[in-house]
Phi, psi and omega in degrees: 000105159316139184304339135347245166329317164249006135243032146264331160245027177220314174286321196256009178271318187285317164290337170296325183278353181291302174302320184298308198255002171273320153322309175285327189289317184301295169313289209304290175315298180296333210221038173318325177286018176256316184316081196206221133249017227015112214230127198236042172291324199282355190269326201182121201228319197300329192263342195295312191291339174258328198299319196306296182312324168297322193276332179264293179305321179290310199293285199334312206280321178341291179247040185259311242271281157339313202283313208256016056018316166301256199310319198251107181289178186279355171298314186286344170287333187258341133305358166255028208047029174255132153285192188267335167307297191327288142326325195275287171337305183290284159345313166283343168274322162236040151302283182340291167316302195284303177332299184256040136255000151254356151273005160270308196314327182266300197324289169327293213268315136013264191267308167324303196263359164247011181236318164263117212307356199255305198278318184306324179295309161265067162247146186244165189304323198291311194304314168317292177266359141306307182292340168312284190318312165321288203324303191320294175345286184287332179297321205271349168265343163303326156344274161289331174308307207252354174263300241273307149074046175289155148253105188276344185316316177297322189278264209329281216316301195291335179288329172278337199277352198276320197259347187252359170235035161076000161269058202283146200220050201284016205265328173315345204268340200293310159272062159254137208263138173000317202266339188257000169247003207251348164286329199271310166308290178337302157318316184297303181298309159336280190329302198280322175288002182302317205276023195230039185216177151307013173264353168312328179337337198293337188259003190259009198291144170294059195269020170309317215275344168321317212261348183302148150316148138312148153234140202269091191246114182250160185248164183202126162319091161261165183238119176254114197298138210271038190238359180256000000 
């Protein structure tokens, strides 16, 4: 195993997350009024209503899409009776699915913040290159879900559940094909540039308001005396 290989899966996955969580912790305490998406719906909203939704609903299933693909071994799919061809097909079908509502989506939003002259005047080099980085990120696994057809269940899967229990294997990563590590780092440089960008924002989602009551607005009559 090349020096390489254990510091691109083994040094820089733990330091990119070192930054992911000290970095937000850090930002939320010192710098709060930032802690925000800055959201440039009130400058321009018309081009705005399809990317956000494509773009936000694909990244949730993207990565609820990941967690249960990962995170979770394949010993618990075959008890239930999924093999692993099976999981494997399913994930790529629905990588696919998910891929393409969140690449028109980053796209959208894209071309929204570099053609319209309003959003562009307060967009900064950060913004620019945050939404880059997204883009690479979600192109390069739409990608691999529809050219790459790896059976990752043997490596990714077991290197990452590997990184996330302080047990790492970075030597599984060594035949893993390109297009599936230069996605999988990226993702990791996402991680660690997140907490200096508007994606903090991932920790403030409102899932309260599925669940809030209605609110109930009745109309009620007044009599305005006829001398006013």
């Amino acid at each position: 195993m090349d020096k390489w290989t254990v510091f691109a899966y083994l040094i820089f996955p733990y330091l990119a997350l070192t930054i992911f969580a000290v970095g937000h912790a850090y930002r939320h305490f010192t710098d709060p009024f930032t802690w925000n998406p800055r959201s440039s719906e009130l400058l321009e909203k018309q081009s705005l209503k399809y990317g956000i939704y494509l773009f936000h609903w694909g990244m949730i299933l993207v990565l609820i899409g990941h967690a249960g693909g990962l995170l979770i071994p394949e010993t618990m799919y075959d008890a239930v009776g999924i093999s692993g061809e099976a999981h494997a097909r399913l994930a790529i079908f629905l990588g696919i699915f998910f891929g393409l509502i969140a690449l028109p989506g980053i796209l959208l939003l894209l071309w929204r913040r570099a053609t319209k002259n309003r959003i562009l005047a307060v967009t900064s080099i950060n913004d620019f290159a945050t939404s880059i980085l997204l883009l690479f990120v979600i192109a390069s696994g739409t990608y691999n879900v529809f050219f790459g057809h790896y059976y990752f269940l043997d490596t990714v899967a077991p290197w990452i559940r590997g990184i996330v229990t302080f047990a790492p294997e970075p030597q599984l990563m060594e035949e893993v094909p390109f297009s599936y590590k230069i996605h999988i780092l990226g993702a990791f440089v996402l991680f660690a540039f997140s907490p200096f960008t508007r994606l903090v924002h991932i920790w403030s989602v409102p899932l309260g308001y599925m669940f809030r009551s209605y609110i109930l607005f009745r109309s009620h009559k007044v009599n305005i005396p006829s001398e006013f």
